[in-house]
C-alpha positions in Angstrom: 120.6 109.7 82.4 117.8 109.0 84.7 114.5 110.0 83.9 112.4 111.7 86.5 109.5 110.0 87.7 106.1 111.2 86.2 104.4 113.4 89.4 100.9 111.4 88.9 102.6 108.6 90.3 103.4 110.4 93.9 100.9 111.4 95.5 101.1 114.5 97.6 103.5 115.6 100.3 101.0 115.3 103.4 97.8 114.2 102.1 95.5 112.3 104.0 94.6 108.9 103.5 91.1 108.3 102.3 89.7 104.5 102.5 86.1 104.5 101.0 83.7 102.0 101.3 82.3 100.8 97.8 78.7 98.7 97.5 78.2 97.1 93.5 81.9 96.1 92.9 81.8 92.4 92.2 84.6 91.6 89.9 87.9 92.9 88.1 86.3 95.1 86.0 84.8 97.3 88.6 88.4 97.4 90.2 89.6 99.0 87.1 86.4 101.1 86.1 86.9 102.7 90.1 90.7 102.7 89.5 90.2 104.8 86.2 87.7 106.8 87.6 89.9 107.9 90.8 93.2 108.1 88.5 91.3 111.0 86.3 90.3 113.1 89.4 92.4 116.3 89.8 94.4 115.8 93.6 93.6 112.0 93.9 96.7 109.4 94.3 95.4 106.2 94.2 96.8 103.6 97.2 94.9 100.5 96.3 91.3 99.5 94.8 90.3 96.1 95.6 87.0 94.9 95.2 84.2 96.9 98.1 87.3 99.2 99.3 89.4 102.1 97.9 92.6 103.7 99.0 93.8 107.1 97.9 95.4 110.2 99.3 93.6 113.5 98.7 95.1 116.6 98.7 92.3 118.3 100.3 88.6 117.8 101.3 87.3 118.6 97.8 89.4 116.4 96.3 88.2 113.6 98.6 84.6 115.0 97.3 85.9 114.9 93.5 86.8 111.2 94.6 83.3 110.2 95.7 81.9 111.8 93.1 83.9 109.8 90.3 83.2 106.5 92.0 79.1 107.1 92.0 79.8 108.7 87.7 81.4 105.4 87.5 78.3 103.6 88.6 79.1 102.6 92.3 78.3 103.8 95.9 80.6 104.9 98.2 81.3 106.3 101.5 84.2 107.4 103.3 84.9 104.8 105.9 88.4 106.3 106.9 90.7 109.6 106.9 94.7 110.0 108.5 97.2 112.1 108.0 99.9 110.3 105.7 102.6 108.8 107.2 106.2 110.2 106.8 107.8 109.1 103.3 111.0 107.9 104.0 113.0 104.7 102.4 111.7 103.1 99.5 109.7 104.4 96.9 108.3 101.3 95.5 107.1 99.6 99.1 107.4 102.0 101.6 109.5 100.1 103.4 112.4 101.5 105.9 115.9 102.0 104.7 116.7 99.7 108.0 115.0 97.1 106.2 117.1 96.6 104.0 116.9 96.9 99.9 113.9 95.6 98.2 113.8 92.6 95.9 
């Protein structure tokens, strides 16, 4: 039996993308003090953190506030740099990729 996959790992059907802009993040540690910080707030996916940048998808525009917000409580400032619509989910789960692609490895 297969288990379902736990909803905090999906973001959203149709929430935007949100790249933000992050000044102070210098190191591993503030990628996973940003990454915690966004995982915790209510309507936030998280895409990607990397170190100055952070991708999520919010499920609306005070979620994308929630988001700023727990970036500067987590010590860091931010901006939103970036905001589309999410693109179509279709294929695999774990890349993205198009079923024409082929199977992932």
């Amino acid at each position: 039996m297969t288990t379902p996959p736990s909803p905090e790992r999906f973001s959203p059907a149709r929430a935007p993308t949100v790249t933000f802009a992050i000044d102070g993040m210098s190191c591993g540690h503030c990628v996973g003090a940003v990454t915690r910080a966004l995982q915790a707030t209510p309507g936030v996916s998280v895409r990607s953190v990397v170190v100055g940048t952070a991708e999520v998808e919010a499920d609306s525009p005070a979620a994308t506030a929630a988001a700023l917000a727990a970036i500067e409580a987590a010590g860091y400032t931010a901006e939103v740099v970036a905001s589309a619509p999410s693109q179509a989910r279709s294929g695999c789960g774990c890349c993205r990729t198009s079923r024409a692609a082929g199977p992932c490895d």
